[in-house]
C-alpha positions as CSV (number, residue, x, y, z in Angstrom):
1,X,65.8,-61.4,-40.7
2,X,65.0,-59.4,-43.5
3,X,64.6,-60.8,-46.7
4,X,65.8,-58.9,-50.2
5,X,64.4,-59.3,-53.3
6,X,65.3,-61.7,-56.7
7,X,65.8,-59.7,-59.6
8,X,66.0,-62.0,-62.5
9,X,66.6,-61.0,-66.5
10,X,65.2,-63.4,-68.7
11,X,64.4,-63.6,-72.6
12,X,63.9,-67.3,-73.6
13,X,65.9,-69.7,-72.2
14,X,63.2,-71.8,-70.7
15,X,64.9,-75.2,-69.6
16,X,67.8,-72.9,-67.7
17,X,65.2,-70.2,-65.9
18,X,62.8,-73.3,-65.1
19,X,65.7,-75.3,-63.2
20,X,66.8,-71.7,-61.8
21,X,63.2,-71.0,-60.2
22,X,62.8,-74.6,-59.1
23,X,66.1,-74.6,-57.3
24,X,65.2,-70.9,-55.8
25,X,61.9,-72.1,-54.6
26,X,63.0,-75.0,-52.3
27,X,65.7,-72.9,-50.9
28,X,65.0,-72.0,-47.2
29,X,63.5,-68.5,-47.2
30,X,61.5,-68.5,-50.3
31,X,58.6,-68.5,-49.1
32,X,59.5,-65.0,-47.6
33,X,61.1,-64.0,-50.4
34,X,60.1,-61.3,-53.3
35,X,60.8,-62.3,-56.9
36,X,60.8,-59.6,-59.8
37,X,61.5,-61.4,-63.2
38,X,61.7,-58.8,-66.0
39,X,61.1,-60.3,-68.9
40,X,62.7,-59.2,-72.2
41,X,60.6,-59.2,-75.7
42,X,61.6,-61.5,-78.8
43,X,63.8,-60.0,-81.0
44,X,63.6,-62.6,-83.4
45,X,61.6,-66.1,-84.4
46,X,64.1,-67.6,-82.5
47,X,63.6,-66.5,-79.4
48,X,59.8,-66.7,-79.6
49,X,58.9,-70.5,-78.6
50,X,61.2,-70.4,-75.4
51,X,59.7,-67.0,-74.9
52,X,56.2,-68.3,-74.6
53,X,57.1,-71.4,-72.7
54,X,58.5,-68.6,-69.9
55,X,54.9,-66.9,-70.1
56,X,53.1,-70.0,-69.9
57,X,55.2,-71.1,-66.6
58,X,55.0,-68.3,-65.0
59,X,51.4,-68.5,-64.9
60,X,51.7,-70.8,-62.3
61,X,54.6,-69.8,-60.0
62,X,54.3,-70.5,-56.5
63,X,56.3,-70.7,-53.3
64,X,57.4,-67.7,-52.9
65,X,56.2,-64.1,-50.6
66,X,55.1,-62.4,-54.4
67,X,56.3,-62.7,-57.8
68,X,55.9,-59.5,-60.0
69,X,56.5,-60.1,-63.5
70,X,57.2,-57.2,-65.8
71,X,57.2,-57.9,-69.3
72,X,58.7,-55.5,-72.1
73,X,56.8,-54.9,-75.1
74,X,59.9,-54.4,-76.6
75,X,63.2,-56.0,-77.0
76,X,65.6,-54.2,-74.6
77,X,68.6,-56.7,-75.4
78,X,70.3,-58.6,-72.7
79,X,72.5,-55.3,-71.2
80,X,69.9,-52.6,-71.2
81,X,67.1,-55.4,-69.5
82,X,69.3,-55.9,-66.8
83,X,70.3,-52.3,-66.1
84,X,66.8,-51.0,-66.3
85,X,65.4,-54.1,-63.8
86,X,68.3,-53.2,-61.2
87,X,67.3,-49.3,-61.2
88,X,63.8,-50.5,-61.2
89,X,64.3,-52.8,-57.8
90,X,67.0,-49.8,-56.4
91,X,64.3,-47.5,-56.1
92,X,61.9,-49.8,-54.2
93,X,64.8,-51.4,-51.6
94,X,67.8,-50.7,-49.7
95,X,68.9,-54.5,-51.0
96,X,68.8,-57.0,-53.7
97,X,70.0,-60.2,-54.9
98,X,70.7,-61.1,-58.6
99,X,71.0,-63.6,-60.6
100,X,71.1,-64.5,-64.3
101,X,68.9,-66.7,-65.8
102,X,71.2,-69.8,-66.2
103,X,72.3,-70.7,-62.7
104,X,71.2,-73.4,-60.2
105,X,71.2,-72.7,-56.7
106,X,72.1,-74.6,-53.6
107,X,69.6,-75.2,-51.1
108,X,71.0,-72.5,-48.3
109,X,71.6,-69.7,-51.2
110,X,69.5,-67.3,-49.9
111,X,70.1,-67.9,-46.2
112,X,74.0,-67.2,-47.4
113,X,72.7,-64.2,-49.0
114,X,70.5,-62.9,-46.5
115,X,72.9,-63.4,-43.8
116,X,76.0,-61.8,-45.9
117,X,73.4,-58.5,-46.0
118,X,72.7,-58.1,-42.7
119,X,76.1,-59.3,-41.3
120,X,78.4,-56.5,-43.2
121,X,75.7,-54.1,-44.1
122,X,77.8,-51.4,-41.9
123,X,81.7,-52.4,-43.1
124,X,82.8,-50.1,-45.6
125,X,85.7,-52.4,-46.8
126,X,82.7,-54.9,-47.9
127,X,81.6,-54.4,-51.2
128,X,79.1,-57.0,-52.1
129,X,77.9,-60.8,-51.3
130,X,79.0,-63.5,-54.2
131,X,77.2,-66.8,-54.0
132,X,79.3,-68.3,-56.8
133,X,82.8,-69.5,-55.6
134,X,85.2,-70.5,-58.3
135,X,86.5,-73.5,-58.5
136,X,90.2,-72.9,-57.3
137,X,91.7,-74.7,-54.7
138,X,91.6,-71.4,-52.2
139,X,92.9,-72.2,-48.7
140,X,90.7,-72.1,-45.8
141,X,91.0,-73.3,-42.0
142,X,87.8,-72.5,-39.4
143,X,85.9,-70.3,-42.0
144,X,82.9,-71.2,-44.3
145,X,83.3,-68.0,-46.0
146,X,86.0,-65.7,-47.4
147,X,87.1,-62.3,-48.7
148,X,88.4,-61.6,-52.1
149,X,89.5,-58.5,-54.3
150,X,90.1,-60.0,-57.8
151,X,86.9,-61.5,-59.5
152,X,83.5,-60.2,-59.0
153,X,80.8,-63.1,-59.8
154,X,77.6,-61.6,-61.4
155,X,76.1,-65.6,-61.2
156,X,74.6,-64.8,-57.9
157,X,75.4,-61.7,-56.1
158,X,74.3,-59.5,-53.7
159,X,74.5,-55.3,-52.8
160,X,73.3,-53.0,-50.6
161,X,71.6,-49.8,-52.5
162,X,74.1,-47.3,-50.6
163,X,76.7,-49.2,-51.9
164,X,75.9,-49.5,-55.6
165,X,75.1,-45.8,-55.7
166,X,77.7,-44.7,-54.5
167,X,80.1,-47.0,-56.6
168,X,78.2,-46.2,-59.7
169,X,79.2,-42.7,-58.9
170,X,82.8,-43.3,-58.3
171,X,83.2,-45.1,-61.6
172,X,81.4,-41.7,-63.5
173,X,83.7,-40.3,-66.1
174,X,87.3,-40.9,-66.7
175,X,87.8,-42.9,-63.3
176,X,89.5,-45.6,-64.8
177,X,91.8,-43.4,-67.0
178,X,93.3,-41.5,-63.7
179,X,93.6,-44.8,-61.7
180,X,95.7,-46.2,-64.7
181,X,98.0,-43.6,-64.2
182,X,98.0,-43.5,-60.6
183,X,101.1,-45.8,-59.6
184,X,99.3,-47.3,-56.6
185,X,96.0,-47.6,-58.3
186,X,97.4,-49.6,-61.0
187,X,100.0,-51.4,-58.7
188,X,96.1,-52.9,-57.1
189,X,95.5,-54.0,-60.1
190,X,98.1,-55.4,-61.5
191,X,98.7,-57.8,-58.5
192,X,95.4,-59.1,-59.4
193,X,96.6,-60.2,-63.0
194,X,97.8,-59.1,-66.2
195,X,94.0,-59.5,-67.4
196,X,93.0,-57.1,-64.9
197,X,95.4,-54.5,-66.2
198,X,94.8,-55.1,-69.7
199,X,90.6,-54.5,-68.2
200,X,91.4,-51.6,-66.8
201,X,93.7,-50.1,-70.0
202,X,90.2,-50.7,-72.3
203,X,87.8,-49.3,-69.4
204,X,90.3,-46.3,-69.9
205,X,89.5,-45.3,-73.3
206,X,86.3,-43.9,-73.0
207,X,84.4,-42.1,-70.6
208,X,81.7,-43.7,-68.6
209,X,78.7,-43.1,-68.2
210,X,76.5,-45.9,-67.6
211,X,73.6,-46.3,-64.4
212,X,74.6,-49.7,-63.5
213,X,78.7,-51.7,-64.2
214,X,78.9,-55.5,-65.4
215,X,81.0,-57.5,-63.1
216,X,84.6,-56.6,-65.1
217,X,84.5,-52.7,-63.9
218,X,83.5,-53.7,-59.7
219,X,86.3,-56.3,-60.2
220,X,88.6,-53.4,-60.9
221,X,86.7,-50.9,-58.9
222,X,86.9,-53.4,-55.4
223,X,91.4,-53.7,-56.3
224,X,91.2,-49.8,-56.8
225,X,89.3,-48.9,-53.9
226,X,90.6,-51.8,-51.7
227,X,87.2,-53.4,-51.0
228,X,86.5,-57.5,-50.4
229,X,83.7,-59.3,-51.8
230,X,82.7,-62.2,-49.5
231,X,82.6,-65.9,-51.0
232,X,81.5,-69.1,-49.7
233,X,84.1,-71.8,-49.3
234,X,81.6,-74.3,-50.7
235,X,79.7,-72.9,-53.8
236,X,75.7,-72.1,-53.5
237,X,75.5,-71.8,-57.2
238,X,76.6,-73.6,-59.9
239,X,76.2,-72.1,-63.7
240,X,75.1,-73.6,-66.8
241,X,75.7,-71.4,-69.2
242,X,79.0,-72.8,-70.6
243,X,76.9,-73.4,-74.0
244,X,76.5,-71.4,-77.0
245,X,73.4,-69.2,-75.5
246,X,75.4,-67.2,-73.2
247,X,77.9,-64.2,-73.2
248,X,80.2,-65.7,-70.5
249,X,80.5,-68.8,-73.4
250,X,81.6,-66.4,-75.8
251,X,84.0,-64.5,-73.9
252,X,85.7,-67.5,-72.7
253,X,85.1,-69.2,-76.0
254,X,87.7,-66.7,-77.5
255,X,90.2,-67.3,-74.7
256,X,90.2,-71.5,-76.5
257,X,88.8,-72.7,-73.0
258,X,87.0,-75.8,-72.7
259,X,85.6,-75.5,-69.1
260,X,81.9,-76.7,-70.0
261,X,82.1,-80.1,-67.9
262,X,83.7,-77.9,-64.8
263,X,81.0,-75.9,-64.8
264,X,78.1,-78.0,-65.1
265,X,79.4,-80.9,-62.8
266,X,80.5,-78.1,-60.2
267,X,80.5,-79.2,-56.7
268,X,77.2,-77.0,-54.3
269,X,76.6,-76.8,-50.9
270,X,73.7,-79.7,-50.0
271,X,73.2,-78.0,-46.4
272,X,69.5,-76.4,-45.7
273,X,71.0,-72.9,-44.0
274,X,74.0,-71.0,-43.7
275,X,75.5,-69.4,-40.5
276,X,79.1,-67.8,-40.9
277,X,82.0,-68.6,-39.0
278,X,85.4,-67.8,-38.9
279,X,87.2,-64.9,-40.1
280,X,87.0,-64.6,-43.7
281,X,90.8,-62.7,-43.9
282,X,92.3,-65.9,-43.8
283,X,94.8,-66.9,-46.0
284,X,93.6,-63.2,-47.9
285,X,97.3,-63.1,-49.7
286,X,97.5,-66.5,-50.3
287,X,94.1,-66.7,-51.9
288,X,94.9,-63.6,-53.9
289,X,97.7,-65.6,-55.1
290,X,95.3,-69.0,-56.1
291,X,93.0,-66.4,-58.0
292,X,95.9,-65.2,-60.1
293,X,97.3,-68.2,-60.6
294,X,94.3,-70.3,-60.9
295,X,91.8,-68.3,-62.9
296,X,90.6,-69.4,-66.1
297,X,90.5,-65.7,-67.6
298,X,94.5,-65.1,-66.4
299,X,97.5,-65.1,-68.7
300,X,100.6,-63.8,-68.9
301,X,103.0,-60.5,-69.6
302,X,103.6,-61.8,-72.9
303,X,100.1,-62.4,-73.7
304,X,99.2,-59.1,-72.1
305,X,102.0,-58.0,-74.8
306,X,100.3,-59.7,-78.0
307,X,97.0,-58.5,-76.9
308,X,98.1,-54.8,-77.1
309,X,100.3,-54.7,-79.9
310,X,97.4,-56.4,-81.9
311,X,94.6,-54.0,-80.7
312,X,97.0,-51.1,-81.9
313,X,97.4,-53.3,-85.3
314,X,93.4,-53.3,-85.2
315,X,92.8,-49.5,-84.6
316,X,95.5,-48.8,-86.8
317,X,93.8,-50.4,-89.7
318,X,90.2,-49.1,-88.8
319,X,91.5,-45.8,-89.1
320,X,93.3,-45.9,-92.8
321,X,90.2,-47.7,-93.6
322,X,88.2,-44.1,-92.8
323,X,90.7,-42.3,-94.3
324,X,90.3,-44.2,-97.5
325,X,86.4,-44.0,-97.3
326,X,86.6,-40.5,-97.1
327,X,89.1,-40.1,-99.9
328,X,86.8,-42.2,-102.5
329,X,83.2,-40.9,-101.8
330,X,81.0,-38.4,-99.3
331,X,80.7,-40.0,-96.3
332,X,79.0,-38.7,-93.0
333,X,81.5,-37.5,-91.2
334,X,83.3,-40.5,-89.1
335,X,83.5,-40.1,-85.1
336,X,86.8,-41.0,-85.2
337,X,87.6,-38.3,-88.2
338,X,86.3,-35.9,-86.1
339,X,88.4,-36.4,-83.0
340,X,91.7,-36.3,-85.4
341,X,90.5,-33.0,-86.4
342,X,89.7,-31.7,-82.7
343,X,93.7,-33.0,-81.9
344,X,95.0,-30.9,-85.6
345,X,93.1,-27.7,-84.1
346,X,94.8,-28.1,-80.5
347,X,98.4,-28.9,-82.3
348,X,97.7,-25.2,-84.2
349,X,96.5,-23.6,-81.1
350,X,99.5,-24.8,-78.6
351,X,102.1,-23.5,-81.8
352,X,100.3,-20.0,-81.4
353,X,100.4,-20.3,-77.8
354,X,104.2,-21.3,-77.6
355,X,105.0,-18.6,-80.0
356,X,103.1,-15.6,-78.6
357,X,103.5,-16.4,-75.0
358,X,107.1,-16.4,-74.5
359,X,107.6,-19.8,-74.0
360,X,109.2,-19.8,-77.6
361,X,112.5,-18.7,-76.6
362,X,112.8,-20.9,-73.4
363,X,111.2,-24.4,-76.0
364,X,113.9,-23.6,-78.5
365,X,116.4,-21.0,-77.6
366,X,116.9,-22.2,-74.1
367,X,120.5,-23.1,-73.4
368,X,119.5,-25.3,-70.0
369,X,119.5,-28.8,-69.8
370,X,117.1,-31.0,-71.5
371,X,113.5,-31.1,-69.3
372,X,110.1,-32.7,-69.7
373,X,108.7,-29.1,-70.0
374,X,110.9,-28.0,-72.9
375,X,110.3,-31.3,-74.8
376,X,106.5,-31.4,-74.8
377,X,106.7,-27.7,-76.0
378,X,109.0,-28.9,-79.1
379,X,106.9,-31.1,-79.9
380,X,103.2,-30.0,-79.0
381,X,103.8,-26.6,-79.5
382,X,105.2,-27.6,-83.2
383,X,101.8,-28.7,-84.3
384,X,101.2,-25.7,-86.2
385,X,104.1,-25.2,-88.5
């Protein structure tokens, strides 16, 4: 079997990435396994004394194939440590696994893992391996594993370098902006949740660029795309980051969610390996259903409502805030400024256009009935009178 390599982020959290490596090493296949810990620089005092407990551990690592340790001598900040370790491993393998620093792993995680790699390496509907499984009641018969669209797990996961390339690709641009207003794109999505809809309207904004995607944008990319990420029935990881040192405890910490003693006293598999069975498209609608209705991040079309209207309040207020700080005092020119200007110059030029062209006399003169065409010219091609 071939064996992929551990890529694990760390900073300073010594107690969590101690209990992570301990659990990893007496997992069966360690001992064939690679490990590449990248580890990030202090930004502040605070982060020093955990950051030198990590050094001074990793002095002694043992019990597993190699452990290459690169160490920044800079602070790269959580995001940018990540991305630059999994571009890092992608040009040395065709696989990896990874896993945050704060998770626990069940003794047949990597034989899961493995397995998963080799086992759907050449189906194109599979996207990636999760070792996390959330703690919904999802509905199972024969199978020890099963296929999901909705959430994508970063607390253990694993991908094939074809596969993230090619995703990372995809994703380039404004891909989220066309699948939002592609009726069956959105249709994907919005069986998956209103959170998953309100995901994909931020994700739509801007244009991306970035090497690698956290786990929001493949969660929307696998509904988009119509791809499965395979899931144990029975965890193989269980996090412990439900405290204040985490970003998953601040994103759920603003959704007023207590799920700390969940988390932490989560149920793991106890078994020494991992061999699938079953067909892991069992109960796939059902389960689709339990994710929706079960997950912790879901809520509602009247939430979904709020959330909007108040980000509109928000942007709203962010711009009459430029506008005044223009108006008092010289200010670098705002990003934001400049983009209201861009849209004034295109209103001037589509009133020249409308008038010089022709289409003047069949926006406003035009005795046929009311269109779409003759509206947006109104209206657009008004801009510069």
């Amino acid at each position: 079997m071939q064996y992929a390599p551990v890529v694990i982020p760390t900073l300073c959290r010594a107690d969590k990435f101690k209990r992570l490596m301990e659990s990893l090493k007496r997992n069966k296949g360690a001992a064939n396994t690679e490990v590449f810990i990248y580890l990030d620089f202090p930004k502040k005092s605070s982060h020093e004394e955990g950051y030198h407990e990590i050094c001074e551990y990793l002095e002694n690592i043992d019990g597993f194939k190699k452990v290459t340790i690169i160490k920044r001598s800079q602070n790269y900040g959580a995001r940018e440590n990540t991305e630059a370790a999994i571009l890092d491993i992608l040009t040395k393998f065709d696989r990896y696994i990874f896993t945050e620093d704060d998770n626990e792993f069940a003794p047949n995680f990597l034989d899961f893992m493995n397995k998963g790699l080799e086992k759907f390496k050449d189906d194109p509907k599979v996207f990636a391996i999760n070792g996390y499984k959330h703690f919904y009641n999802i509905k199972y018969s024969d199978n020890n594993y099963f296929f999901q669209d909705v959430d994508f797990s970063a607390w253990g996961y694993a991908f094939w370098r074809d596969k993230c390339l090619k995703a990372t690709a995809d994703i380039q641009g404004y891909y989220f902006r066309e699948a939002l207003f592609n009726p069956f794109k959105l249709y994907r999505v919005a069986r998956n949740g209103w959170n998953h809809v309100l995901s994909l309207i931020y994700s739509s904004v801007y244009r991306y660029n970035g090497k690698t995607a956290p786990d929001g944008l493949w969660s929307l990319y696998c509904a988009i795309e119509k791809k499965v990420i395979a899931m144990p029935v029975i965890s193989k990881v269980r996090n412990h980051g439900m405290d204040d040192s985490g970003a998953t405890f601040e994103a759920l910490g603003r959704l007023n969610l207590n799920l700390s003693d969940q988390f932490e006293k989560q149920e793991i598999d106890q078994a020494l390996s991992f061999d699938f069975e079953g067909d892991g498209y069992n109960y796939f609608i059902d389960n689709r259903r339990i994710f929706k209705r079960e997950g912790y991040e879901q809520f509602g079309f009247g939430e979904f409502l709020k959330r909007i209207f108040r980000q509109i309040i928000k942007m709203i207020k962010n711009n009459l805030f430029m506008v005044e700080q223009v108006l008092t005092k010289k200010k670098a020119r705002s990003s934001n400024i400049e983009l209201f200007r861009i849209f004034l110059m295109l209103m001037i030029i589509a009133h020249h256009y409308t008038t010089s062209s022709g289409l003047n006399s069949f926006a406003f003169n035009n005795s046929e009935a009311i269109s779409f065409n003759r509206i947006f010219l109104l209206f657009y091609g008004g801009g510069g009178r």
